[in-house]
N, C-alpha and C positions, 0 to 999 in steps of 0.2 A: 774873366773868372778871377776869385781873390784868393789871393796866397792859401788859406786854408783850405779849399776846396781842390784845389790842384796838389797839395799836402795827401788829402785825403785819396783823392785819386791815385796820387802814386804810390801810396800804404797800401789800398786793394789791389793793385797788378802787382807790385812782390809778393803780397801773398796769397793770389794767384798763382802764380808762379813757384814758390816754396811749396806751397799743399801740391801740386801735379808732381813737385819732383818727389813728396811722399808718397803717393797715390802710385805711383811707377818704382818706388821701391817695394813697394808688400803686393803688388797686385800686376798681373800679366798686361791688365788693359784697363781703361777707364772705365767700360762697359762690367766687367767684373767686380769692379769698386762700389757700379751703382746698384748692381746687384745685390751686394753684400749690405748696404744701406738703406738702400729703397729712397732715397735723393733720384728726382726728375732730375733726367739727364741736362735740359732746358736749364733746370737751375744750379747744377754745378760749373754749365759754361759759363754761364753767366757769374759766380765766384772766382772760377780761376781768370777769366781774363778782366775781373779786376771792374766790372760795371754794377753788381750788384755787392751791399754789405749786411754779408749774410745775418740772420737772426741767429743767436744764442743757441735756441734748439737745433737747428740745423749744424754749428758744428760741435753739437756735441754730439749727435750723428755721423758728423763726421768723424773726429775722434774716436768713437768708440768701435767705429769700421777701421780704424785703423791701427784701436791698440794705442792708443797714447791718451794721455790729459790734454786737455783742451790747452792749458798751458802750452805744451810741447807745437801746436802748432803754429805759434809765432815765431817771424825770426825774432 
């Protein structure tokens, strides 16, 4: 695998990982987050642990479930 791709990789599990620890400050449970969204569950697993990169639409879906600019959700 070439430095870029393993770059990439490791940008999608922090941010992964930042988005669940927002998703657990505004929201009891994940299942309550996907409610509020209407995001397949399938495809937010696959966001937080950092295997898919998500489309544009999607988090501004996400974003807007949670009250912030899409800006705000990068580290």
């Amino acid at each position: 695998m070439d430095k870029e791709t393993l770059q990439k990789q490791k940008f999608l599990k922090e941010f992964g990982g930042s988005l669940e620890r927002l998703i657990y400050r505004k929201f009891q449970s994940k299942d309550a987050f996907l409610r509020e969204t209407g995001i397949y569950k399938a495809t937010l697993h696959d966001i937080l642990i950092g295997k898919v990169d998500p489309q544009l639409t999607t988090l501004r879906r996400i974003a807007d479930g949670l009250g912030v600019s899409v800006r705000e959700l990068f580290p």
